[in-house]
C-alpha positions as CSV (number, residue, x, y, z in Angstrom):
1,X,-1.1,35.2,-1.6
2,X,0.6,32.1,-1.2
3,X,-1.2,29.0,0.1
4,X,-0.3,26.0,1.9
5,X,-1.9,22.8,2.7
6,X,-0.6,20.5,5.4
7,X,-1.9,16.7,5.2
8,X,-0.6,14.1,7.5
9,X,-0.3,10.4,6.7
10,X,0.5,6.8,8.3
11,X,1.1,3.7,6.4
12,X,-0.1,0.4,7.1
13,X,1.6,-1.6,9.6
14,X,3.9,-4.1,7.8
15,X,4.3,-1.8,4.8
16,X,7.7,-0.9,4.0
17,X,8.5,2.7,4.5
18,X,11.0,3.2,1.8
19,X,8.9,1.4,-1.0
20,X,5.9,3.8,-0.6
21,X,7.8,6.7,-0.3
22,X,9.7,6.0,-4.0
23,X,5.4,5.6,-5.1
24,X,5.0,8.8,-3.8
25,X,8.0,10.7,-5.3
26,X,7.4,8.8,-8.1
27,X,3.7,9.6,-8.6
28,X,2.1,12.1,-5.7
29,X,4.6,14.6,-5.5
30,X,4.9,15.1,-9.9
31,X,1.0,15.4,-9.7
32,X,0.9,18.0,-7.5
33,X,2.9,19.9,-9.2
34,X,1.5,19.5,-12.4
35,X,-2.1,20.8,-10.7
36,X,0.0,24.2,-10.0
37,X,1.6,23.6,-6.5
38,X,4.8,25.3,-6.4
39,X,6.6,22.9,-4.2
40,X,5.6,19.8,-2.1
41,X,8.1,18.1,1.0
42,X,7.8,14.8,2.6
43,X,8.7,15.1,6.4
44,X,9.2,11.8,7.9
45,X,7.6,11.8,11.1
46,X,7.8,8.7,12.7
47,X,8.4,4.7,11.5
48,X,4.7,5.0,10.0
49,X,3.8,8.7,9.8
50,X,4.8,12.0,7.6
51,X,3.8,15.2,7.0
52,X,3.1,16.7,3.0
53,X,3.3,20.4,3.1
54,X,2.4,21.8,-0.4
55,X,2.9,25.3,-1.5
56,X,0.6,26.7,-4.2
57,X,1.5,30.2,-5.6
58,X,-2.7,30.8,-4.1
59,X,-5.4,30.0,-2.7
60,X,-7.1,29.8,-6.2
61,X,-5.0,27.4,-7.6
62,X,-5.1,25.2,-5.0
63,X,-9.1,25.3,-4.7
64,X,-8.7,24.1,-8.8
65,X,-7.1,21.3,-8.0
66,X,-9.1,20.3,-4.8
67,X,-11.3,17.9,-7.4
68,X,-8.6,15.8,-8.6
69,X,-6.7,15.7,-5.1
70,X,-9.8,14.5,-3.9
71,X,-10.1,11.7,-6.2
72,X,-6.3,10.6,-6.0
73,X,-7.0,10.3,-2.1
74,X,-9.8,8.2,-2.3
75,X,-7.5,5.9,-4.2
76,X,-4.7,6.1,-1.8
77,X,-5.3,3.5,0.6
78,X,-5.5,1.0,-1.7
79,X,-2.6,1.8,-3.8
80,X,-0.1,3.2,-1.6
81,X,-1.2,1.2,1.8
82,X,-1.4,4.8,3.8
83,X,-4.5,6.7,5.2
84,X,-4.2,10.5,6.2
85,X,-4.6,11.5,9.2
86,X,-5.0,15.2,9.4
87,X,-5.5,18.2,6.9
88,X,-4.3,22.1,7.9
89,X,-4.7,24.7,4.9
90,X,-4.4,28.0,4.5
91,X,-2.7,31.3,3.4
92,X,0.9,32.6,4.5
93,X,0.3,35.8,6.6
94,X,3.9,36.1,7.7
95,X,7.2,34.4,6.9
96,X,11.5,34.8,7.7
């Protein structure tokens, strides 16, 4: 059963919005998908906030890659000049 994980996220004040999104397509999104996620978006949610929602083709897959998702996060701060704010996950129980 399909799984999705929800994170939310605010960059620094002062850091250019545009700039750490390009280090995000550029490096978050490609190593998601290379853990197994089936497809990741980038909602823009505010000046300073967005929303990740990644789709994994199941729950197992995504529990694989919780290691290394956790270790890329601890890094982000530093690297990307964002903090997250909030984490949903789950399995799809109904969808249109």
């Amino acid at each position: 059963m399909t799984c999705i994980t929800i994170t939310t996220w605010e960059i620094s004040d002062g850091t250019n919005y545009d700039v750490a999104l390009q280090n995000i397509r550029d490096k978050r999104m490609p190593a998601l998908k290379e853990l197994g996620a089936s497809r990741v978006c980038i909602i823009r949610t505010s000046d300073r906030t967005s929303a990740a929602i990644t789709e994994w083709p199941d729950t197992a897959t995504r529990d694989a890659a919780d290691h290394a998702i956790e270790a890329v996060r601890s890094k982000i701060h530093a690297e990307d000049f964002s903090r997250m704010t909030g984490e949903m996950r789950g399995q799809v129980v109904a969808e249109l």
